[in-house]
N, C-alpha and C positions, 0 to 999 in steps of 0.2 A: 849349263842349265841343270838345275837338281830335278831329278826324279821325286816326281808328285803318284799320289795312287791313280791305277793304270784303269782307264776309263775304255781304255781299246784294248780286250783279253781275246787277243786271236794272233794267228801264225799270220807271217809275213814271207809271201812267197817268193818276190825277187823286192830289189831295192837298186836304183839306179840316180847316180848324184848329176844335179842340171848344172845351170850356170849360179852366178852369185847372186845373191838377192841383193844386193848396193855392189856395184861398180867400186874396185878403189885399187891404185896401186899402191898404196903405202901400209896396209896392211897385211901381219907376215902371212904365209897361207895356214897356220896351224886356226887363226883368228879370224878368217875370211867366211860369212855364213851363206849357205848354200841351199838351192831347193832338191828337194830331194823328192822322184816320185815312186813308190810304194805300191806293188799290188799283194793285196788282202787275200786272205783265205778263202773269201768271196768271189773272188777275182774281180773286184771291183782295185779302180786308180785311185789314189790319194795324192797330192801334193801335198810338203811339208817341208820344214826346215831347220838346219842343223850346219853344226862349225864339224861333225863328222858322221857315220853312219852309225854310230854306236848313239850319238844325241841325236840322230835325227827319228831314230826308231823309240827315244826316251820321248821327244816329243810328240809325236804318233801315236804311244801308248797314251798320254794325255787326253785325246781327243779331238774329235772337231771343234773347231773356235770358229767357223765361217771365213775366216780371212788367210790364217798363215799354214795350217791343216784342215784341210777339205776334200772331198772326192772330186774327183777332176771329169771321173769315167764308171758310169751304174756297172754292175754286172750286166752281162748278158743274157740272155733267159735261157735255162737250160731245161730242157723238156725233160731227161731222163733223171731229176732230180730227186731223192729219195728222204724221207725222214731221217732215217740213219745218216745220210750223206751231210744234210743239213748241221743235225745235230752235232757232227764233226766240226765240222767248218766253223761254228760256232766255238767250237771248244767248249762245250757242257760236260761239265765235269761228270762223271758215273754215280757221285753221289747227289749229284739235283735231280731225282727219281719226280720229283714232281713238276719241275719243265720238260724234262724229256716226257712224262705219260701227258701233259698239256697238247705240245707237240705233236704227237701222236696223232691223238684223237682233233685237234682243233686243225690244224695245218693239214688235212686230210686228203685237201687234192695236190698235185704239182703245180696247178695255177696258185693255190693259196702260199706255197712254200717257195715260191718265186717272187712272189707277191712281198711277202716278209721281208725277202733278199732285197727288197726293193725302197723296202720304208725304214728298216734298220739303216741307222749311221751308226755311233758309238756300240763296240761288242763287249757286253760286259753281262752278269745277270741281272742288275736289276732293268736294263732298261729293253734285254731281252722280254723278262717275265711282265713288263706293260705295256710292250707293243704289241705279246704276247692274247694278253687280254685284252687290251682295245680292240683287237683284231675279234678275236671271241663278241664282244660285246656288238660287234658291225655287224656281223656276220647271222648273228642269232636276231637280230632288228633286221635285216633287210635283206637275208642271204640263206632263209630257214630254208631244211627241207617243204618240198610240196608236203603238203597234208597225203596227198596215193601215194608217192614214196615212202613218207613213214608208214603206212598203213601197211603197204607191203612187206616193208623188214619188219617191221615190228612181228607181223605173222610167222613171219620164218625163225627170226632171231630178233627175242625182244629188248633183251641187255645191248647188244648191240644198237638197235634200232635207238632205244633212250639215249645209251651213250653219246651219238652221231644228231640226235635233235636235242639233246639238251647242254651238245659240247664238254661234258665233263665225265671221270672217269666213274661207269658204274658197276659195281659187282651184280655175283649174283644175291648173294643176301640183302643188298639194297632192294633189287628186285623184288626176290620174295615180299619184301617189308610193303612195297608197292601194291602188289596184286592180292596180299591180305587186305591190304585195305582198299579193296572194289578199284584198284587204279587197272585203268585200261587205256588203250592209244585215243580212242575218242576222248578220254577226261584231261588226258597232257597234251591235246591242240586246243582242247576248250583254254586248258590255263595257261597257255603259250601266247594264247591268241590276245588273253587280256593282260597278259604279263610276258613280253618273251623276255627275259634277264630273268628270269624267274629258277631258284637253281633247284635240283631233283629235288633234296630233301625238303623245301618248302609242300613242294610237291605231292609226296607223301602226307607228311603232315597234313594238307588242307583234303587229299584223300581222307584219313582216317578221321578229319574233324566231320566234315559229310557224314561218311559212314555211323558214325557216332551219331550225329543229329538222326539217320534213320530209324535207328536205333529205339531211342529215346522220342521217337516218335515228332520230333517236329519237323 
């Protein structure tokens, strides 16, 4: 089996060869194909198959196909599961600064970072970075903060507070840009509430178009 581009970019923990997938005695044993099951960086099982352990991890990197490699066995839930840890186990490389700050801030609880472990199959980035956001996209639709929760970070720490209800990374210059123009935590539940996909900088903007209309008097 030739190596095709590797749809599964993660370490493999142990690898342990089954029986044969077709029965046959007339085949030599170099040509005999075998299932072979796999646990993941995840510690999640995989079943797959291969004429040896070298093609059966070629296959595996392939991917799931639903029939000949698939997960046999979810991970477990690990309560003490950390962002950092995640982000390992994943194998994100140091230079995708922008899945790892995603991560971060969106995977924010250990129920959400479990959660993920859960609905990922293939580990690779692209289909990290839109399970990634699908997830954002759930979450910010039916999973916002309370309106008293933000109201209360937002008083304490308000970069933070936007960061955490609008899911996305914000500086403080962002900030500043915000609270020049009259944005305050009542005006980002107002525009949450009739837009939650709504991302900061629109946010601003439709701040400083207001602002502007008072302005100018209408």
């Amino acid at each position: 089996m030739t190596k095709t581009e590797v749809a599964n970019n993660q370490a493999i923990i142990d690898i342990v060869r089954m029986n044969q997938v077709w029965d046959s005695e007339e085949e030599a044993a170099d040509t005999e194909l075998h299932f072979y099951h796999i646990t993941d960086a995840l510690n999640r099982k995989w079943q797959t198959i291969g004429l040896n352990v070298s093609d059966a991890i070629q296959v595996f990197e392939q991917g799931n196909d639903g029939e000949w490699t698939k997960i046999i066995k979810p991970a477990p839930y690990n309560p003490g599961l950390s962002t950092n840890d995640l982000i390992n186990m994943l194998n994100v490389s140091p230079e995708a600064t922008g899945i790892r700050n995603d991560m971060q801030i969106i995977l924010n609880t250990v129920e959400r970072r479990n959660s993920f472990i859960s609905r990922i199959i293939n580990v690779n980035g692209e289909d990290t970075f839109l399970l990634l956001h699908q997830m954002k996209d759930e979450y910010l639709q039916h999973n916002q903060l309370t309106d008293k929760q933000f109201i209360q970070l937002y008083a304490v720490n308000p970069v933070e507070a936007l960061s955490m209800y609008f899911l996305q990374s914000i500086d403080i210059i962002a900030y500043w840009e915000w609270r020049d123009a009259e944005g305050t935590a009542e005006k980002a539940i107002q525009y949450k509430r009739e837009e939650p996909l709504m991302p900061f900088i629109q946010a601003i903007e439709r701040a400083e178009d207001e602002a502007m209309d008072i302005v100018s008097g209408y």
